[in-house]
MIDOSE-1310 file (N, C-alpha, C; in nm, 2 decimals, decimal comma, always signed):
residues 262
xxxx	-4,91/-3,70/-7,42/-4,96/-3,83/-7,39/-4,94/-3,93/-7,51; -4,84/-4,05/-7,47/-4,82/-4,12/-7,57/-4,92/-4,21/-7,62; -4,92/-4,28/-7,76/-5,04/-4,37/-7,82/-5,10/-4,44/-7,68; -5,00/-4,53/-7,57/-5,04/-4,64/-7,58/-5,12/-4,60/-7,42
xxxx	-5,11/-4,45/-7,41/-5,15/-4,41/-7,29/-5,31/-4,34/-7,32; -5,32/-4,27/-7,45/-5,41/-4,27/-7,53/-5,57/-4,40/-7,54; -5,52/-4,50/-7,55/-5,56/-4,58/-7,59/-5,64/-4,66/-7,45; -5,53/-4,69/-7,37/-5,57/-4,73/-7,22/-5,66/-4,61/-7,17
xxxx	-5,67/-4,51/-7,21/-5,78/-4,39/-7,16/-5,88/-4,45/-7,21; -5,85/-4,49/-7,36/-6,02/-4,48/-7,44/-6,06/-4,62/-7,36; -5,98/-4,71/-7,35/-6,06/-4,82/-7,28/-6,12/-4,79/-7,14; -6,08/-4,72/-7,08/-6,12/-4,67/-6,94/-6,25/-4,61/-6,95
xxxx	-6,26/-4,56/-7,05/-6,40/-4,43/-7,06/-6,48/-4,52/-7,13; -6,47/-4,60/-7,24/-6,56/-4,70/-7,29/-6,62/-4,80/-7,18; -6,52/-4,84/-7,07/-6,53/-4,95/-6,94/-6,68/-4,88/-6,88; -6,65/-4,74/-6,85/-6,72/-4,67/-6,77/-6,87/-4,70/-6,80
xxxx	-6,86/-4,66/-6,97/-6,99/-4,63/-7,01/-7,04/-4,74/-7,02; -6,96/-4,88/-7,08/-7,06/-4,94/-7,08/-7,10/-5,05/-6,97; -7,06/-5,02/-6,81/-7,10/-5,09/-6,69/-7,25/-5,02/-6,70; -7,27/-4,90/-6,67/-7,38/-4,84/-6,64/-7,47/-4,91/-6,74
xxxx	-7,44/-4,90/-6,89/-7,57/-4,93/-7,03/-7,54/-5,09/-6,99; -7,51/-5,16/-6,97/-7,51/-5,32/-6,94/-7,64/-5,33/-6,80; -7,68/-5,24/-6,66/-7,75/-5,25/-6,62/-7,85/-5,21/-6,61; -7,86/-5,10/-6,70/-7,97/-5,05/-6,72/-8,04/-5,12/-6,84
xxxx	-7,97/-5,23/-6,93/-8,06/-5,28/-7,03/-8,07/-5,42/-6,96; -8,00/-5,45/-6,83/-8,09/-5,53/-6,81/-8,16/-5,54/-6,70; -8,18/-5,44/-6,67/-8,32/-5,42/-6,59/-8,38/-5,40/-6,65; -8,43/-5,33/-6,81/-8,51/-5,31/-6,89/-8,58/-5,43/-6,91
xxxx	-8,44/-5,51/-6,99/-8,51/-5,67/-6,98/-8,60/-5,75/-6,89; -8,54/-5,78/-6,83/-8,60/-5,82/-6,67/-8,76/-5,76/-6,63; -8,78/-5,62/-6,66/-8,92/-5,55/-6,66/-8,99/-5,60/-6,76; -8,96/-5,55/-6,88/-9,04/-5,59/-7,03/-9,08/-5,78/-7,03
xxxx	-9,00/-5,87/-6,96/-9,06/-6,05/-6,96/-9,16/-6,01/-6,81; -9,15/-5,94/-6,76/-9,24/-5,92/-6,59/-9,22/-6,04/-6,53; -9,07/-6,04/-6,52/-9,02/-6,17/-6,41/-9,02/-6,13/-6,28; -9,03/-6,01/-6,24/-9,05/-5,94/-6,10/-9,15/-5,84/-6,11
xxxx	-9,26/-5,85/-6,02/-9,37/-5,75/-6,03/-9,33/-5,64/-6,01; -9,41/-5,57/-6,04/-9,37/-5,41/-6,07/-9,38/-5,30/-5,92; -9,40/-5,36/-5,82/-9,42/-5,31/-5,75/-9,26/-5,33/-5,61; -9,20/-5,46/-5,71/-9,08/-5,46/-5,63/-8,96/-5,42/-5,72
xxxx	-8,95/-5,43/-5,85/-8,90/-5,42/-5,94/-8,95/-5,33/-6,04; -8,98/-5,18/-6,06/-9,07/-5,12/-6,16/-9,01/-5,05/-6,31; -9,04/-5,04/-6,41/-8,93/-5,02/-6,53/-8,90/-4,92/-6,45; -8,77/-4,86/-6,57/-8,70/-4,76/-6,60/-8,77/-4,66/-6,63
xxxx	-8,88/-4,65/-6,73/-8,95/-4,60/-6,78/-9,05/-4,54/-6,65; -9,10/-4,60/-6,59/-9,18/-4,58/-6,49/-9,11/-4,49/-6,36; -8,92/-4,52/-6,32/-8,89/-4,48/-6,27/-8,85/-4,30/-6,29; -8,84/-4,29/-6,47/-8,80/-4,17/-6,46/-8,98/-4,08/-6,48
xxxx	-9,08/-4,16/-6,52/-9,23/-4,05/-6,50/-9,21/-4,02/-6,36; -9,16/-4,13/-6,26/-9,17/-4,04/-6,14/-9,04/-3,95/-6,08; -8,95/-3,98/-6,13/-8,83/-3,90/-6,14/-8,88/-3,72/-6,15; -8,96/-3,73/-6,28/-9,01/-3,62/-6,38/-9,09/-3,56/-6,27
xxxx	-9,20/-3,64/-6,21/-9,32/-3,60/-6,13/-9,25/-3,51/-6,06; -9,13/-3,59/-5,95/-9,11/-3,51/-5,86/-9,01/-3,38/-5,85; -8,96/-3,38/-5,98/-8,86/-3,23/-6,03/-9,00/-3,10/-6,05; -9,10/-3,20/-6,10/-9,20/-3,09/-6,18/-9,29/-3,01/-6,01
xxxx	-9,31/-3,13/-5,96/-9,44/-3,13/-5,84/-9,33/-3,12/-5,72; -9,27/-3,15/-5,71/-9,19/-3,21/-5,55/-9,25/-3,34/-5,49; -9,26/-3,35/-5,38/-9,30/-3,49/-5,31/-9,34/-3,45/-5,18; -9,49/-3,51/-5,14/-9,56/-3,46/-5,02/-9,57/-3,33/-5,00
xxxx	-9,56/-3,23/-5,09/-9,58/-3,13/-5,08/-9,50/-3,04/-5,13; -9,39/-3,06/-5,11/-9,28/-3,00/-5,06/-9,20/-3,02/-5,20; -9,14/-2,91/-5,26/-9,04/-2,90/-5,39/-8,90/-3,00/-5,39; -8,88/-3,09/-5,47/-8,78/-3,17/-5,48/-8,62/-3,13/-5,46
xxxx	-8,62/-2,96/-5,48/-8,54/-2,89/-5,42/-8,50/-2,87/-5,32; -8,64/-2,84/-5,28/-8,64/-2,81/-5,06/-8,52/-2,93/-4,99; -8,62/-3,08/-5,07/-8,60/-3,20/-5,00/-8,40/-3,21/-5,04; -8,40/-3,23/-5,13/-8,25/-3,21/-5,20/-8,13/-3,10/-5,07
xxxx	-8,23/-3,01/-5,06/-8,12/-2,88/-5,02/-8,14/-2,93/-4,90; -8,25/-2,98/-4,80/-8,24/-3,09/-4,68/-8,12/-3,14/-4,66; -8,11/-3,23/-4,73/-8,01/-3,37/-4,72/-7,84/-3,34/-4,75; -7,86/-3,23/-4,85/-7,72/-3,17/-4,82/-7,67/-3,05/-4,73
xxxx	-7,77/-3,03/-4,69/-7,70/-2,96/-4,55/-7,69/-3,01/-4,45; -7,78/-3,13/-4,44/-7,69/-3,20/-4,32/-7,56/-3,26/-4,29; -7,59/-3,30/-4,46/-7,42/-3,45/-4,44/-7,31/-3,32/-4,51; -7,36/-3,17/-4,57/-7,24/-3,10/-4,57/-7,20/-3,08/-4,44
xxxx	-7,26/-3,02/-4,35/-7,20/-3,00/-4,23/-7,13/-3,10/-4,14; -7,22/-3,19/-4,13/-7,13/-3,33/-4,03/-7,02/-3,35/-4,14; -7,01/-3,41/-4,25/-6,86/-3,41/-4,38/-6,79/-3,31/-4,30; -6,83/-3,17/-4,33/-6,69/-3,11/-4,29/-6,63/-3,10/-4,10
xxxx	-6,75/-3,10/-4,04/-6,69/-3,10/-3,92/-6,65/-3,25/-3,83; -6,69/-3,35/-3,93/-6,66/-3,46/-3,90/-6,54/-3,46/-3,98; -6,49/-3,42/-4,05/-6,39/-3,48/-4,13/-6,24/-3,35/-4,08; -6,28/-3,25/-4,05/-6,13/-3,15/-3,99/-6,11/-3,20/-3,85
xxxx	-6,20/-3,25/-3,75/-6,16/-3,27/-3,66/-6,14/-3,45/-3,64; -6,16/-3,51/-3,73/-6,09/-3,63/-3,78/-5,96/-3,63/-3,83; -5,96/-3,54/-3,94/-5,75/-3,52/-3,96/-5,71/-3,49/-3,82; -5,75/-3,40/-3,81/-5,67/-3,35/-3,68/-5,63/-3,40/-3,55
xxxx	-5,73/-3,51/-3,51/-5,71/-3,57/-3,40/-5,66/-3,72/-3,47; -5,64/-3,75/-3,56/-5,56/-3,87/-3,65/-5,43/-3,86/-3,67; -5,42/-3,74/-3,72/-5,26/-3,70/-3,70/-5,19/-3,68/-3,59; -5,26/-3,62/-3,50/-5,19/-3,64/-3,34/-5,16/-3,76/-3,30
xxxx	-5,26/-3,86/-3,32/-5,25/-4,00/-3,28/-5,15/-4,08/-3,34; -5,12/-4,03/-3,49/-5,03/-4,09/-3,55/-4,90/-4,05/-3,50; -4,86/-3,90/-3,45/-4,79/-3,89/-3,41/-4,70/-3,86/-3,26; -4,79/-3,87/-3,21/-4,83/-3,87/-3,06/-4,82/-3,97/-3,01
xxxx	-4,77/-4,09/-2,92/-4,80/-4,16/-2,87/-4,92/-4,13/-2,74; -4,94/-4,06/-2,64/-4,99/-4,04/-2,54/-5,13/-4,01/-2,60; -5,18/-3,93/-2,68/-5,25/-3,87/-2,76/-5,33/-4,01/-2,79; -5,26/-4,07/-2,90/-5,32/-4,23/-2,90/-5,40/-4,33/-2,81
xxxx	-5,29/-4,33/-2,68/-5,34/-4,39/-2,58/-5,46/-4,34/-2,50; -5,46/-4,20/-2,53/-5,59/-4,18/-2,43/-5,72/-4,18/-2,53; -5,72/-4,21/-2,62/-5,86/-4,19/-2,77/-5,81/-4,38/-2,80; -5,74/-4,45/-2,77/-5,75/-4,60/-2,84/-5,83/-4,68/-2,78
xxxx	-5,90/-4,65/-2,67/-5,99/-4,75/-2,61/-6,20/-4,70/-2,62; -6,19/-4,58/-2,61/-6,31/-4,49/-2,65/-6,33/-4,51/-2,77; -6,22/-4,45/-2,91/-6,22/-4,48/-3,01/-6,30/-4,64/-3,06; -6,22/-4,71/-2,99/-6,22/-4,84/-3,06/-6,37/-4,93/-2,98
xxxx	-6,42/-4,88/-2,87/-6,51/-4,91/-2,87/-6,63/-4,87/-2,93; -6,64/-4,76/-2,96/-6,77/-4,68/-3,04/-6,76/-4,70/-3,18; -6,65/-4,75/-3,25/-6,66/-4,77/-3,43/-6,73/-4,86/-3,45; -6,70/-5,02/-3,38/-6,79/-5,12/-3,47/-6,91/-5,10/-3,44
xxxx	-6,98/-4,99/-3,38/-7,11/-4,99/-3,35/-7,20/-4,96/-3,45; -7,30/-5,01/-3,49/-7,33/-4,96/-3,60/-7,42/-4,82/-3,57; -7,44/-4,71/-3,71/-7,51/-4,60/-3,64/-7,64/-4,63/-3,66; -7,71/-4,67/-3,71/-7,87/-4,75/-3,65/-7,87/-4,79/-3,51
xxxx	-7,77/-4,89/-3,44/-7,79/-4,89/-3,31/-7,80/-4,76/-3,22; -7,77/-4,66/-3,28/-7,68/-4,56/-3,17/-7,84/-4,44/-3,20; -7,97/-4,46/-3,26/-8,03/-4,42/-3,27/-8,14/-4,37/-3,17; -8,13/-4,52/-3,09/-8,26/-4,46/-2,96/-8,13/-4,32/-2,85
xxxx	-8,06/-4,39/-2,88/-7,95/-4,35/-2,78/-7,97/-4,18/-2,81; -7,93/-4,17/-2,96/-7,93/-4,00/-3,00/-8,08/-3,93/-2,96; -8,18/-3,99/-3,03/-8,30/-3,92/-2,96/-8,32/-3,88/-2,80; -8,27/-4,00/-2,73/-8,30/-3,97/-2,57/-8,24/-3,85/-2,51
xxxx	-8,07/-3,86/-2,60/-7,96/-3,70/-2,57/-8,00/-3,54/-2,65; -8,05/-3,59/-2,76/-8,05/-3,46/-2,86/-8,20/-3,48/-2,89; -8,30/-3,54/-2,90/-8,42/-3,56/-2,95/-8,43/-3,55/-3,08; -8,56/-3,54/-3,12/-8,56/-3,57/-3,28/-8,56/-3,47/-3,42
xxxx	-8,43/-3,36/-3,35/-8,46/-3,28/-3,44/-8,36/-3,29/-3,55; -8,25/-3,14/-3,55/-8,19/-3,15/-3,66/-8,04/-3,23/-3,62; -8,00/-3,14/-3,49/-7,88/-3,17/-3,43/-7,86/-3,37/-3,40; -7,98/-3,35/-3,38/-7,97/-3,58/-3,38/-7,91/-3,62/-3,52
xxxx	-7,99/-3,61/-3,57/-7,95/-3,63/-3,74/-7,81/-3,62/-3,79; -7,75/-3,46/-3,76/-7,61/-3,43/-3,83/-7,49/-3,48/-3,73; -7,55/-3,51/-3,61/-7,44/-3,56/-3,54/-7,37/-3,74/-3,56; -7,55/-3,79/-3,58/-7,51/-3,95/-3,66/-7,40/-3,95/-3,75
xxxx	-7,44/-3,90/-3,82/-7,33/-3,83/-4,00/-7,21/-3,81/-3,93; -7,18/-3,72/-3,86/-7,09/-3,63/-3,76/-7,02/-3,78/-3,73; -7,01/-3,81/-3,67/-7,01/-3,97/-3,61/-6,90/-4,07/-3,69; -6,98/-4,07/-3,76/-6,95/-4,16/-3,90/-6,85/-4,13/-3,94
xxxx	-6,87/-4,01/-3,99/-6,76/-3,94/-4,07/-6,63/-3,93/-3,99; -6,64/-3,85/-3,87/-6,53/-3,85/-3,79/-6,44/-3,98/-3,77; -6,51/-4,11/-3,75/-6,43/-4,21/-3,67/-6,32/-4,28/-3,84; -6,41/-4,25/-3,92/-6,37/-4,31/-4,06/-6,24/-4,22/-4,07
xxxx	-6,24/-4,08/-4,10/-6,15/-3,99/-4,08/-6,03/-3,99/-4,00; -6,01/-4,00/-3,87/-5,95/-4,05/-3,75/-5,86/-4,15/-3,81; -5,92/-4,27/-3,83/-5,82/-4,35/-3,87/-5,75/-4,38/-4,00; -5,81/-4,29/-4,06/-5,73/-4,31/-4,20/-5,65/-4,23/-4,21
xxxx	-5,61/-4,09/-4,11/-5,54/-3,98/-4,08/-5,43/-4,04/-4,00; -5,47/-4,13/-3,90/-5,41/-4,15/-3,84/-5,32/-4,28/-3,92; -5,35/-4,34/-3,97/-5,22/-4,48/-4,05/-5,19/-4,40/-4,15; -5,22/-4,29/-4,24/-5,14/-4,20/-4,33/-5,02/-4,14/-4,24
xxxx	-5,00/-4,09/-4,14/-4,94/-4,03/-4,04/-4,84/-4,11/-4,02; -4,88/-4,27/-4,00/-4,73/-4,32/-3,94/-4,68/-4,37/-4,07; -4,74/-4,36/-4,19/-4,67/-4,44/-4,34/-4,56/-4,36/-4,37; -4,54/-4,22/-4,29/-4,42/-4,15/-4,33/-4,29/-4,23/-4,31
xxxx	-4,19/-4,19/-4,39/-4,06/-4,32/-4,43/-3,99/-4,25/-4,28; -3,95/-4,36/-4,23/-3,85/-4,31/-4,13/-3,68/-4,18/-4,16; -3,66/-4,27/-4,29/-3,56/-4,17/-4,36/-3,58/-4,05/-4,39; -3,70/-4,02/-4,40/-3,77/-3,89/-4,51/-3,73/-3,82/-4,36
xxxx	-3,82/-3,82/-4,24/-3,82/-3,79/-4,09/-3,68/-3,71/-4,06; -3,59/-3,88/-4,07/-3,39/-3,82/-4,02/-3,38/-3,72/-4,09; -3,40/-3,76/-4,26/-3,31/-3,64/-4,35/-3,40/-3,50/-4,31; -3,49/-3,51/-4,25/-3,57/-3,38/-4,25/-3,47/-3,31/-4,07
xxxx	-3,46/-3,41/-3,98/-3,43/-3,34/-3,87/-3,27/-3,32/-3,86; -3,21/-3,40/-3,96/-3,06/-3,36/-4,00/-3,02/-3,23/-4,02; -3,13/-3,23/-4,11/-3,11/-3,06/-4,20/-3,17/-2,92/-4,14; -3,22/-3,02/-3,99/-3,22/-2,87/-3,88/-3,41/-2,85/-3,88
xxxx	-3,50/-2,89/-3,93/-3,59/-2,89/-4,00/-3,62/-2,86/-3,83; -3,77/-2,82/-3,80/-3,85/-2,79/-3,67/-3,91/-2,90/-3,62; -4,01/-2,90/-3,56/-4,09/-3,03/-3,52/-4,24/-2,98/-3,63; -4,23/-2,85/-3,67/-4,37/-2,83/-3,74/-4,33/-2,81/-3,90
xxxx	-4,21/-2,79/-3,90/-4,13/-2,79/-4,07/-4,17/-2,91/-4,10; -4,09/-3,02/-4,00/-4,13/-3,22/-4,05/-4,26/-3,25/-4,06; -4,34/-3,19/-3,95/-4,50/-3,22/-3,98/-4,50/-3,18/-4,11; -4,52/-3,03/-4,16/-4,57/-2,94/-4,26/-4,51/-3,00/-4,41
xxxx	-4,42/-3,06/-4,38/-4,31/-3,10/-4,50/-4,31/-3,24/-4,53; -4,35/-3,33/-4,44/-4,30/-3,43/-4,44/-4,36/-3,53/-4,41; -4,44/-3,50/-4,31/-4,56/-3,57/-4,22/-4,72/-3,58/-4,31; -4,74/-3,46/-4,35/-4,87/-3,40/-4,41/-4,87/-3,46/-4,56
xxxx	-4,73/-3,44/-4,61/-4,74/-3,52/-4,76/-4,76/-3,64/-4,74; -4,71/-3,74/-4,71/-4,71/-3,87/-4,66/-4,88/-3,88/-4,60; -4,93/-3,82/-4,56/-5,07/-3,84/-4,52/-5,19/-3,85/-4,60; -5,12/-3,73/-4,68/-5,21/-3,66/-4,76/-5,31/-3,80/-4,83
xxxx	-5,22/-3,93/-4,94/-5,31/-3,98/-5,03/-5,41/-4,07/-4,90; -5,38/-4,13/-4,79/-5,50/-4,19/-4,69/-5,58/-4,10/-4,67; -5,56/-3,99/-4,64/-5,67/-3,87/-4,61/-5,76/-3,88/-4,70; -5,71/-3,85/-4,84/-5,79/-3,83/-4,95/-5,88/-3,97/-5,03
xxxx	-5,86/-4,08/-4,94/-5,91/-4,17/-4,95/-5,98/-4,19/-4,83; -5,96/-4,16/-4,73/-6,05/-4,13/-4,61/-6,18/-4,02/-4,64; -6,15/-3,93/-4,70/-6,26/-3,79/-4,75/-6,37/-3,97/-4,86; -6,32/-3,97/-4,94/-6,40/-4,08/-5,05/-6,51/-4,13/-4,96
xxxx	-6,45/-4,25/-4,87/-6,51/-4,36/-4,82/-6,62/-4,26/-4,69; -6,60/-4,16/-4,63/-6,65/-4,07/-4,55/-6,77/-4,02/-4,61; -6,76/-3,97/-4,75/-6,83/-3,95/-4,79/-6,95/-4,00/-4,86; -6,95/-4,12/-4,90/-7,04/-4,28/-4,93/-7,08/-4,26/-4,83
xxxx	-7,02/-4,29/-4,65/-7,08/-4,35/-4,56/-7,22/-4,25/-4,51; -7,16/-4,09/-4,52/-7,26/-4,02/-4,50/-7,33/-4,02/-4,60; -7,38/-4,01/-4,70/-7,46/-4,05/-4,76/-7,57/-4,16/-4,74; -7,46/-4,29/-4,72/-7,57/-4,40/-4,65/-7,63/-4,40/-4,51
xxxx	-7,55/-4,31/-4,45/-7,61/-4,29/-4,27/-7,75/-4,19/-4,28; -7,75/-4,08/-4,38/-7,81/-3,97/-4,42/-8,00/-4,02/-4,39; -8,01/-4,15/-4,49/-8,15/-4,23/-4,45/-8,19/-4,28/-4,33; -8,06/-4,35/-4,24/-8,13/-4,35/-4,14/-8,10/-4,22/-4,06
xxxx	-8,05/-4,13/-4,06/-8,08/-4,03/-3,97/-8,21/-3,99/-3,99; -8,27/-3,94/-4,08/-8,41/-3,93/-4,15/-8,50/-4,01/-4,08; -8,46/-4,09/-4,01/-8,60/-4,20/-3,96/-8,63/-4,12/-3,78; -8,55/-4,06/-3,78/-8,55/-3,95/-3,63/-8,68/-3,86/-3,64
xxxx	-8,71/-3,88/-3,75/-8,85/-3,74/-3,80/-8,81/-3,63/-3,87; -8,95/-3,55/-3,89/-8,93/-3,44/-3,96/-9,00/-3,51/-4,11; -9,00/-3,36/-4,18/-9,06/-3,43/-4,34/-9,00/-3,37/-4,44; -8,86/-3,34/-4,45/-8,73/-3,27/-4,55/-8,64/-3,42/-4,58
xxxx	-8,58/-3,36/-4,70/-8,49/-3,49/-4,70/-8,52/-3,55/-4,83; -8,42/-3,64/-4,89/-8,43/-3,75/-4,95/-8,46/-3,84/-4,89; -8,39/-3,91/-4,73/-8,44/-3,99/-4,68/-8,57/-4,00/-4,67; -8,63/-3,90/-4,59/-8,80/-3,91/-4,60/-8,86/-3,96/-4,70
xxxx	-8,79/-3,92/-4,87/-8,88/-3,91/-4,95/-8,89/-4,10/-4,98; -8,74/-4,14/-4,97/-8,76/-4,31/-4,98/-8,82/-4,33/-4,86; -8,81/-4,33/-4,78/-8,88/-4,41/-4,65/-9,05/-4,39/-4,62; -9,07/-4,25/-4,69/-9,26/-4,25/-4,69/-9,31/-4,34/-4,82
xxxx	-9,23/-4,28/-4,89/-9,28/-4,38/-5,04/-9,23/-4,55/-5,05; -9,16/-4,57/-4,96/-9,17/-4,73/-4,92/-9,25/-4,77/-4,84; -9,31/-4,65/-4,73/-9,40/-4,71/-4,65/-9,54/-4,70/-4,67; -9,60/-4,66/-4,86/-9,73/-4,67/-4,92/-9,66/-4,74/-5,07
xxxx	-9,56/-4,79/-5,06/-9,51/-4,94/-5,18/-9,53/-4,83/-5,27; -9,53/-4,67/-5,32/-9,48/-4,62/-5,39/-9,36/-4,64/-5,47; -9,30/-4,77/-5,48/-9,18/-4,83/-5,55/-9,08/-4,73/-5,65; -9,19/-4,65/-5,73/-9,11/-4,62/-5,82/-9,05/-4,47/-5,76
xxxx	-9,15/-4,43/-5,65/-9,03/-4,28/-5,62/-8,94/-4,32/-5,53; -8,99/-4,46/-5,48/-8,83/-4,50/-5,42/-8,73/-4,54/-5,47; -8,74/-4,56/-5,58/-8,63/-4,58/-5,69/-8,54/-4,41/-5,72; -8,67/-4,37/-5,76/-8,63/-4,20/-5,80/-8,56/-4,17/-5,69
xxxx	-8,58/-4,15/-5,56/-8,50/-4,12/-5,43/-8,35/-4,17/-5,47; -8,41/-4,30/-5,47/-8,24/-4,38/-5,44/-8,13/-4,32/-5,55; -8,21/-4,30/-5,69/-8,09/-4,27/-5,77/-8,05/-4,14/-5,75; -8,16/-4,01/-5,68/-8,06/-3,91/-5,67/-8,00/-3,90/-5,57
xxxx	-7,97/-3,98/-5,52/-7,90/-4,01/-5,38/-7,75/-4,03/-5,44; -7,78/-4,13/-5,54/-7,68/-4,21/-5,59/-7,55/-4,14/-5,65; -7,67/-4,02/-5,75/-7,58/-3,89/-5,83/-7,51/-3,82/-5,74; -7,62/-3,76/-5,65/-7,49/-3,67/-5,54/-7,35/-3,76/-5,47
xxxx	-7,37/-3,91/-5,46/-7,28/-3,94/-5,47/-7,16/-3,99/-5,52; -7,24/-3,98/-5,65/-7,12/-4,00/-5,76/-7,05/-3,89/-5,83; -7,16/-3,75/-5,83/-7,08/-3,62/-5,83/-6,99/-3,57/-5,71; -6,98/-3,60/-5,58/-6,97/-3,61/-5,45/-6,75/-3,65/-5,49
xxxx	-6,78/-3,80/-5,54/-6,68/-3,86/-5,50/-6,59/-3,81/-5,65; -6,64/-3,79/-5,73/-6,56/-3,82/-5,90/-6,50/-3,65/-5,83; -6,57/-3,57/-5,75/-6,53/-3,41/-5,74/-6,40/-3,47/-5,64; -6,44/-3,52/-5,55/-6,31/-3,53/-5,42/-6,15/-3,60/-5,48
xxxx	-6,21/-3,73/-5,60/-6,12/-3,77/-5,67/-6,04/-3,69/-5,74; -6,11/-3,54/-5,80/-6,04/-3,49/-5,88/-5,97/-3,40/-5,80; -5,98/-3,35/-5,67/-5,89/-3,26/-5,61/-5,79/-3,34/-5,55; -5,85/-3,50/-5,55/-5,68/-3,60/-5,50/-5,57/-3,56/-5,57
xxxx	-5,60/-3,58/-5,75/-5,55/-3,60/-5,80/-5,47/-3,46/-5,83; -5,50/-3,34/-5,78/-5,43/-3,22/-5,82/-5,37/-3,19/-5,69; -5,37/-3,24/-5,55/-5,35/-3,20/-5,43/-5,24/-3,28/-5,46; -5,30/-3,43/-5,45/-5,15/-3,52/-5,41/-5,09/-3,55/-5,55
xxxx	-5,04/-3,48/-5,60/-4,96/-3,53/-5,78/-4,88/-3,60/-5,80; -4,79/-3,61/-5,70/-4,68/-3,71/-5,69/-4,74/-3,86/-5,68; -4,83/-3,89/-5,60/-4,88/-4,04/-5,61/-4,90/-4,09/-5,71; -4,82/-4,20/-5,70/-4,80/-4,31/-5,80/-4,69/-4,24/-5,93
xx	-4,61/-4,17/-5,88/-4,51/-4,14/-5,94/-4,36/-4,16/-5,87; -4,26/-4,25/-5,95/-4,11/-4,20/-5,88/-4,04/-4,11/-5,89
């Protein structure tokens, strides 16, 4: 690694740290003049006593673990089964015409919906247990997947295709060789944004019932203005997301290696 690549690193990792220390001191600020009451706005300080509370005690009963290992089994499960049968039916579409046509009008009417709307809907079919929940996620994830599989699929170079079917190549050699690489960096940008979204759908699934979850634990503690464990909620929500995506980032970068290289 040359100096000047060196250098552009250290500024990236300096960038990093100090977005985070820029908001956190000024929320600090903002608490210490009490220009927002503490009940909509509560320190940092107050945020991590209850941070502390609920690693030590749990919340409503229930160990901060339990609630934790809740929320990632749901949106693990919808993630992965929302997301293999999202490539899979994206890449047909991409390269399928017929395939396309019979999922372009279904498809395209159920995405802009939002999944809050689609909530009385899920209870009346599945009720309010677990399967309502991970199928929201399921949902989400899938339609985001689908289409980012699916425009990775047709970005393949028309040339790359010829010189592949020139040289005698199969119809699953060109997929496998030639189709799949070309897919690969949208997919892996599809997995990112898929997995924010479940994340964010994760809360409202949580409003279906039950008393597991991170969701529950912000939405009970908003609904007695517990402020500060709703804060604690939100940020470990935040971490699993940010451990979540910096992990998916890092297998982009070792999957797809050629990107952004000539």
């Amino acid at each position: 690694m040359n100096s000047t690549a060196i250098k552009a690193r250290r500024q990236y990792v300096a960038l990093a740290i100090l977005s985070p220390l820029t908001i956190f001191l000024l929320w600090t600020f903002v608490t210490l003049q009490g220009a927002v009451p503490p009940t909509i706005l509560p320190s940092p300080g107050a945020v991590a006593t209850s941070f502390l509370d609920m690693i030590q005690r749990g919340y409503s009963g229930v160990g901060i673990w339990t609630h934790i290992g809740a929320s990632l089994w749901r949106v693990g499960i919808a993630f992965v089964a929302g997301s293999v049968l999202g490539i899979a039916l994206g890449l047909l579409r991409g390269r399928v015409p017929a395939i396309d046509a019979l999922f372009i009008v279904p498809s395209e009417l159920v995405r802009p919906i939002p999944p809050l709307g689609l909530i009385p809907l899920f209870i009346l079919w599945f009720g309010i247990g677990e399967l309502s929940k991970i199928l929201l996620i399921f949902l989400s994830v899938f339609l985001i997947m689908m289409v980012n599989s699916q425009a990775g699929s047709r970005s393949c170079a028309l040339d790359a295709l010829r010189a592949a079917q020139s040289m005698g190549a199969s119809r699953w050699q060109t997929f496998r060789f030639v189709v799949l690489p070309s897919a690969f960096p949208q997919i892996m940008t599809g997995l990112r944004i898929s997995m924010g979204t479940a994340l964010t759908i994760l809360v409202a699934s949580e409003l279906l019932g039950g008393d597991r979850g991170l969701g529950f634990v912000i939405l009970d503690a908003s609904s007695f203005f517990r402020t500060t464990y709703v804060f604690a909620g939100i940020i470990l929500i935040g971490l699993i997301g940010l451990i979540s995506d910096r992990g998916i980032a890092y297998l982009a970068r070792r999957i797809v290696h050629w990107e952004g290289k000539s």
